[in-house]
C-alpha positions as CSV (number, residue, x, y, z in Angstrom):
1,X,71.6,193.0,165.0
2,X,73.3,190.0,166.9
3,X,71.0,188.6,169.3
4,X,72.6,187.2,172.7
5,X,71.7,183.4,173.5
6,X,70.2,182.7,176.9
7,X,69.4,179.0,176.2
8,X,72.6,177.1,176.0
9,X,71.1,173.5,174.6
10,X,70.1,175.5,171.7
11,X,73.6,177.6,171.0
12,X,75.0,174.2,171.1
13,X,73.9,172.7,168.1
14,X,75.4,174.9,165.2
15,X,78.6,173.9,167.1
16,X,78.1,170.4,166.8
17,X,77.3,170.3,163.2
18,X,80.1,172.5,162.0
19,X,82.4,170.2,163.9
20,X,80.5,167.3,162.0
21,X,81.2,168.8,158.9
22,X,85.2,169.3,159.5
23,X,85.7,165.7,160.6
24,X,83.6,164.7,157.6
25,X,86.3,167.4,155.4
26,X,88.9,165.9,157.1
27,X,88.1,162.0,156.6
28,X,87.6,162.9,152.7
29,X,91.4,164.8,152.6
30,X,93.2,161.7,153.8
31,X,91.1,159.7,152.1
32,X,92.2,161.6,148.9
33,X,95.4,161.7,150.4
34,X,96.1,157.8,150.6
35,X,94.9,158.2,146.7
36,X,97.7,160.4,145.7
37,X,100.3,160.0,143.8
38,X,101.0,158.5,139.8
39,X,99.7,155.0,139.3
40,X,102.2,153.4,138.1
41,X,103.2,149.6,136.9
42,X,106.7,147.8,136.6
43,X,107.7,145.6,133.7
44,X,110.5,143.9,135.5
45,X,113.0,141.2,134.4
46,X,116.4,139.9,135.7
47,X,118.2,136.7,135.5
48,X,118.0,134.1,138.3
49,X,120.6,135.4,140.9
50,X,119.4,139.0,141.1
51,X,117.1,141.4,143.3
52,X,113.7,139.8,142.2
53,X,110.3,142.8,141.3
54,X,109.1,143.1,144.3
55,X,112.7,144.0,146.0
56,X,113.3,146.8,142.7
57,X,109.8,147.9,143.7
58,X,110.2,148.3,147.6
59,X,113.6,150.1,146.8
60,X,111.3,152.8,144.1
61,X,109.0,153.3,147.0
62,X,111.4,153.6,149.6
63,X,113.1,156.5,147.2
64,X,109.4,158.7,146.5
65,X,106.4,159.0,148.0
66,X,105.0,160.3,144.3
67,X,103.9,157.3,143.0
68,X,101.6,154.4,143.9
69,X,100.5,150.8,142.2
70,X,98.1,150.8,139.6
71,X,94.8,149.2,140.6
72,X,93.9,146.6,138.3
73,X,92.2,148.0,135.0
74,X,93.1,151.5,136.3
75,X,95.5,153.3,133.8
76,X,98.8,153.9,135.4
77,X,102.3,154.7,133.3
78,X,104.3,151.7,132.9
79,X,108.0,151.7,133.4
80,X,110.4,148.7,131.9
81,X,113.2,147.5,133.5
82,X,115.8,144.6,131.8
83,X,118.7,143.6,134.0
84,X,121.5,141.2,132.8
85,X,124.8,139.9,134.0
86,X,127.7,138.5,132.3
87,X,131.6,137.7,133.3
88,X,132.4,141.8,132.9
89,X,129.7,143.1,135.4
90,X,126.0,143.5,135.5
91,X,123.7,146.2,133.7
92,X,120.4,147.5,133.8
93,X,118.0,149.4,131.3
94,X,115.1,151.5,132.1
95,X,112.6,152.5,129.5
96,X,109.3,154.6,130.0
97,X,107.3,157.4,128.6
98,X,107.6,161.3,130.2
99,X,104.8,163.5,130.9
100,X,105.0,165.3,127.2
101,X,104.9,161.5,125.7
102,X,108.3,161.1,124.4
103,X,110.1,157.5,125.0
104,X,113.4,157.7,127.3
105,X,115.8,154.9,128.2
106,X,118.4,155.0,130.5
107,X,120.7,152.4,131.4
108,X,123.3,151.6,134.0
109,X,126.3,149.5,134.7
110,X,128.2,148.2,137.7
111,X,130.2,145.2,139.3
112,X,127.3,143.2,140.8
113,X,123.4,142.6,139.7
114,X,122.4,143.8,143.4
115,X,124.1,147.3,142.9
116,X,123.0,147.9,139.6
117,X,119.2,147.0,140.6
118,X,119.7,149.7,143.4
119,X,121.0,152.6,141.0
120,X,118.2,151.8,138.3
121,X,115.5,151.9,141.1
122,X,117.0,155.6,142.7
123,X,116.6,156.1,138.2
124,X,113.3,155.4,138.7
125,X,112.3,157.0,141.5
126,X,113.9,160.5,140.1
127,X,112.1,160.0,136.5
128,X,108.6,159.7,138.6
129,X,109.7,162.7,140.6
130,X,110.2,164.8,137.3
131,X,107.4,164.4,136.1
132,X,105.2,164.2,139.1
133,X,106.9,168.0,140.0
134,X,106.1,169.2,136.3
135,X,102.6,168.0,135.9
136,X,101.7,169.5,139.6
137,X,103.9,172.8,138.4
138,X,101.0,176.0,137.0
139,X,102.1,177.2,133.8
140,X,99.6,180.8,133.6
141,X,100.0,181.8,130.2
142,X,100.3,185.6,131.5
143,X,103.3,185.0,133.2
144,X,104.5,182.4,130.9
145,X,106.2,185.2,128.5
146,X,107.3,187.6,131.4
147,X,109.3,184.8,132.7
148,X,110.6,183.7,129.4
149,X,111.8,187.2,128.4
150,X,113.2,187.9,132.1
151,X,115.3,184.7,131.8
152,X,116.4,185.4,128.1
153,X,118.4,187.9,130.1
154,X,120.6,185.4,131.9
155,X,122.8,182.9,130.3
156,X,122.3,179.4,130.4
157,X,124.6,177.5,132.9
158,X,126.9,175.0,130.8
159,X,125.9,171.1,130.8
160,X,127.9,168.3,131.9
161,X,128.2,166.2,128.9
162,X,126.8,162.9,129.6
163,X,129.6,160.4,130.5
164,X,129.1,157.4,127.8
165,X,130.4,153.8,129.1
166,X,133.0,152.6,127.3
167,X,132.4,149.6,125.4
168,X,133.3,146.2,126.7
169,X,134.1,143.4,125.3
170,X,132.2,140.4,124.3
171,X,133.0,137.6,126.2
172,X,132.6,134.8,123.5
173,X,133.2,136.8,120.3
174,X,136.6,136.1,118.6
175,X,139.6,138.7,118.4
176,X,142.8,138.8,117.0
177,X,145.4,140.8,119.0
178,X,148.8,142.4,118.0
179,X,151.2,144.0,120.4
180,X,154.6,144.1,121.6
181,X,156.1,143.1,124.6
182,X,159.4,143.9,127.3
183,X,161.1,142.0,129.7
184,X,163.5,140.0,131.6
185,X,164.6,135.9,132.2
186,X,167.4,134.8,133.6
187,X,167.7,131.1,132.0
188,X,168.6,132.6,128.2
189,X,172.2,134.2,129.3
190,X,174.5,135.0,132.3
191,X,172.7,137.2,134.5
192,X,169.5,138.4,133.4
193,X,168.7,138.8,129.7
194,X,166.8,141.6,128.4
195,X,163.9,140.5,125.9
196,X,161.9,142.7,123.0
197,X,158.9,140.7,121.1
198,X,156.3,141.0,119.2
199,X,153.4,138.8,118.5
200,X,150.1,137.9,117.2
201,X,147.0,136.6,119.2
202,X,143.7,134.8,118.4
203,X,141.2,134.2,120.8
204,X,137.5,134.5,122.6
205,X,137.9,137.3,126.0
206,X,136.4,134.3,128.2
207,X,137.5,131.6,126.5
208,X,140.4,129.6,124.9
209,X,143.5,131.8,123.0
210,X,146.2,131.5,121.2
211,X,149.8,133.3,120.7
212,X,152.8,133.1,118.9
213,X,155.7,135.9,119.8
214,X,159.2,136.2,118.2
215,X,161.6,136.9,120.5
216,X,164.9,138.2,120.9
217,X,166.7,138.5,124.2
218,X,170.3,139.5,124.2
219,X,172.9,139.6,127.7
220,X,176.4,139.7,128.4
221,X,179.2,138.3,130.9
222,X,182.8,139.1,132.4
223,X,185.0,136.9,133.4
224,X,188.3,138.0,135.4
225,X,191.7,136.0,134.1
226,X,193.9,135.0,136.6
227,X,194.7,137.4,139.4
228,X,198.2,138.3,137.8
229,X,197.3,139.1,134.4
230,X,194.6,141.6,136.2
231,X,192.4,141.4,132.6
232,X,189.0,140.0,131.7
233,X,187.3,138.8,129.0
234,X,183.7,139.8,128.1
235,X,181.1,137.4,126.1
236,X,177.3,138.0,124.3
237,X,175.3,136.2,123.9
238,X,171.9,136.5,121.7
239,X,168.7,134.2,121.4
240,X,166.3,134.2,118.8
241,X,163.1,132.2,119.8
242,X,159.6,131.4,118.0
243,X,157.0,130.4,121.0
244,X,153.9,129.3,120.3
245,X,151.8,129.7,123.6
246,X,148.2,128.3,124.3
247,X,145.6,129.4,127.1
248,X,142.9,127.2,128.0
249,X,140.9,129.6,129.8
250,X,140.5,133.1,131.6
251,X,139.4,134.4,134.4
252,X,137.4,138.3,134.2
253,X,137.3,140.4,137.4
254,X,135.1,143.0,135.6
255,X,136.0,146.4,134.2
256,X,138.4,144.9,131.6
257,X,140.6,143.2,133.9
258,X,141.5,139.2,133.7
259,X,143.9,136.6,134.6
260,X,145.3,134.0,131.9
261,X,147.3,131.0,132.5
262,X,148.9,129.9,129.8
263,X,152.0,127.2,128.5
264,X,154.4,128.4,125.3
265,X,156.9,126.1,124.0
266,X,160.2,127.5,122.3
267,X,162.1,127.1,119.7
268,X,165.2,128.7,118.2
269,X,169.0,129.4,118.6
270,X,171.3,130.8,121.0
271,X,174.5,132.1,120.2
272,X,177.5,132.9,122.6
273,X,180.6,135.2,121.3
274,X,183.8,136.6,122.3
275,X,184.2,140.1,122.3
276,X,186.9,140.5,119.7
277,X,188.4,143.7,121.8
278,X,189.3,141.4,124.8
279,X,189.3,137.7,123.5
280,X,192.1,136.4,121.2
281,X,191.0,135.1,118.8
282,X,187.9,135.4,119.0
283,X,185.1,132.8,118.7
284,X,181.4,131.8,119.1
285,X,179.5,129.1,119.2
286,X,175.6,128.7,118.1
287,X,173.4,125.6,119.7
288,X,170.0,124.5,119.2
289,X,167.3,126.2,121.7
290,X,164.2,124.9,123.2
291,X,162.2,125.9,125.9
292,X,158.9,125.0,127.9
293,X,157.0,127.9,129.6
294,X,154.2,128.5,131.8
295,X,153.4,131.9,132.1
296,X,150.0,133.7,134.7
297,X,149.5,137.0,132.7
298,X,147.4,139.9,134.0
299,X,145.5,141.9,130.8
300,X,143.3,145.0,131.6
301,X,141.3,145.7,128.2
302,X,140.4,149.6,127.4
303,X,137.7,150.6,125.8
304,X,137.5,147.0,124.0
305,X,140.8,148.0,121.8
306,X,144.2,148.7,123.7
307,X,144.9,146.0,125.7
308,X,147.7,145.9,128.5
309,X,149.3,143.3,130.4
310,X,152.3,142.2,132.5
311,X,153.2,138.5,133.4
312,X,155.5,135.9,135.0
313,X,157.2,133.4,133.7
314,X,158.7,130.4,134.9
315,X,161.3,128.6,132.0
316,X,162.7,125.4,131.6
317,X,165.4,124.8,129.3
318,X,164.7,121.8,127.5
319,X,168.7,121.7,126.3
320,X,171.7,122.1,128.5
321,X,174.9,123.0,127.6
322,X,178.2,125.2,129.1
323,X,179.5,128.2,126.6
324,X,183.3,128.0,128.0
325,X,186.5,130.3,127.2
326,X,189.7,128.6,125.9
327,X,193.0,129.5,126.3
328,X,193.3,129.6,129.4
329,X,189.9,127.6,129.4
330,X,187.0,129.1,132.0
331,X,183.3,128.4,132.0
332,X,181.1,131.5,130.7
333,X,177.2,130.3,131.0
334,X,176.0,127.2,132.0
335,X,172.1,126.6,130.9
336,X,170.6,126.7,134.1
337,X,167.7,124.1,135.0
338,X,164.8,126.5,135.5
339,X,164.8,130.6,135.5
340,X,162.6,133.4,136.1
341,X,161.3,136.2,133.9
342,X,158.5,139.1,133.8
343,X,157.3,140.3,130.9
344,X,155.2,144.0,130.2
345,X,153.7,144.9,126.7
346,X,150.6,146.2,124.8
347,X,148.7,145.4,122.4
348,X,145.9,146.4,119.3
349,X,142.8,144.2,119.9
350,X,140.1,144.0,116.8
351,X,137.3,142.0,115.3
């Protein structure tokens, strides 16, 4: 039987203490609550230049709210994080141990220390998430095999395969290179000349190299008789060259791509002839050839063994001389001074 309360100071107190006891239930929650989370610990390193711990740490907590700093002697998971930089790029490896106690590493790479420190943090954060989610998750053994015979039922979605990086190459470790190249210059015939090499290359990827190309180049010229005969008479003209071409240094941009100034000196023979159709008789006439040039090439290496590049070229004859007609006598080709070229080609690089 419920008894009605005529004194008020006394129904009072049972209100007062249960409200006692839910503060007292609440102060112990968030007390518990500023406790939560994984205690964890970071094992960071980075070259001079880059995000330092604390900034990799901020960006962690700024990306979960599942993990916290280990207290001191308090056991807390510990994650490892090893970021380097080089002339290619920057990279960064995380290593740790999941909730089942297996060892997992993953690594990153990217144009600039500052980004990769960002992408290995978000890594982070997820990997604590994971496991935070699957050590919180019940696992009832009663509806453990239910579930697992329900889902038997249902294929598996495909997975992505995981994208692999492809390898880079070592800045200072020597490589030999053989390729082909395809182009134009203007100073080796009349008009311009088309050129087909092929040549053999030694050399660190951020340092010093060396080529030497054999080149051919061949080009021909018209040149109208006087206006009443209303004929011409046509000329080729071949060069054979050997340059030998040195590059001091290089400069990377990252993903494969660099710029190389380099200087190749020339030497061979150029040859002029009559065509024997329109020239009578016909003749020819072979001279010494040297050359001096400076060439700014543009490589992009791929997957640290195809290698592809395009250039300018700037060359200056280092011999003149004027291939002429005779009877009635007109100039053909007269060595020019200095001529343009561009160059395109490929190449096999290996260790």
């Amino acid at each position: 039987m419920i008894v009605p309360c005529r004194d008020s100071s006394v129904c009072s107190r049972p209100s007062f203490a249960r409200a006692g006891f839910v503060t007292a239930l609440t102060f112990l929650a968030a007390a518990a609550s500023a406790q939560s989370g994984e205690a964890v610990r970071f094992d960071y390193r980075a070259p001079s230049g880059c995000p330092d711990g604390e900034a990799f740490a901020s960006r962690v907590r700024a990306r979960t709210e599942r993990a916290r700093p280990g207290e001191p002697g308090e056991l807390a998971r510990q994650f490892v994080v090893e970021v380097s930089a080089d002339a290619r790029g920057a990279s960064a490896r995380l290593s740790f141990t999941d909730s089942r106690g297996a060892a997992v590493a993953r690594s990153v790479r990217g144009d600039t220390c500052d980004e990769v420190v960002s992408a290995i943090a978000l890594v982070t954060a997820l990997a604590i998430e994971a496991d935070t989610t699957e050590a919180d998750a019940p696992t009832p053994a009663a509806t453990a095999a239910p579930r697992a015979a329900a889902s038997s039922n249902v294929p598996a979605a495909p997975t992505a395969p995981e994208r692999r990086a492809l390898p880079a190459p070592e800045p200072d470790a020597v490589a030999w290179l053989l390729g082909l190249e395809t182009g134009v210059a203007s100073w080796l015939g009349p008009g311009l000349s088309l050129e087909l090499g092929a040549f053999v290359e030694v050399g660190a990827y951020a340092g010093a190299s060396a080529r030497v190309t054999l080149l051919g180049a061949t080009s021909s010229a018209l040149v109208e008789l006087p206006p009443e005969t209303q004929t011409f008479r046509r000329a080729d003209f071949t060069a054979l060259v050997a340059r030998l071409e040195g590059c001091p240094v290089s400069v990377g941009f990252g993903s494969g791509f660099r710029l190389v100034p380099c200087a190749a000196l020339g030497l061979g023979r150029l040859e002029g002839a009559g065509d024997d159709v329109t020239v009578h008789p016909p003749a020819s006439k072979a001279i010494f050839w040297a050359d001096f040039v400076p060439t700014l090439r543009l490589d992009w290496t791929l997957a640290d063994s195809l290698v592809f590049f395009g250039q300018g070229e700037l060359g200056v004859p280092l011999v003149r001389h004027t291939f002429v007609f005779h009877g009635p006598s007109q100039d053909v080709f007269e060595v020019p001074a200095v001529g343009v070229g561009a160059e395109l080609g490929m190449a096999w690089r290996f260790q």
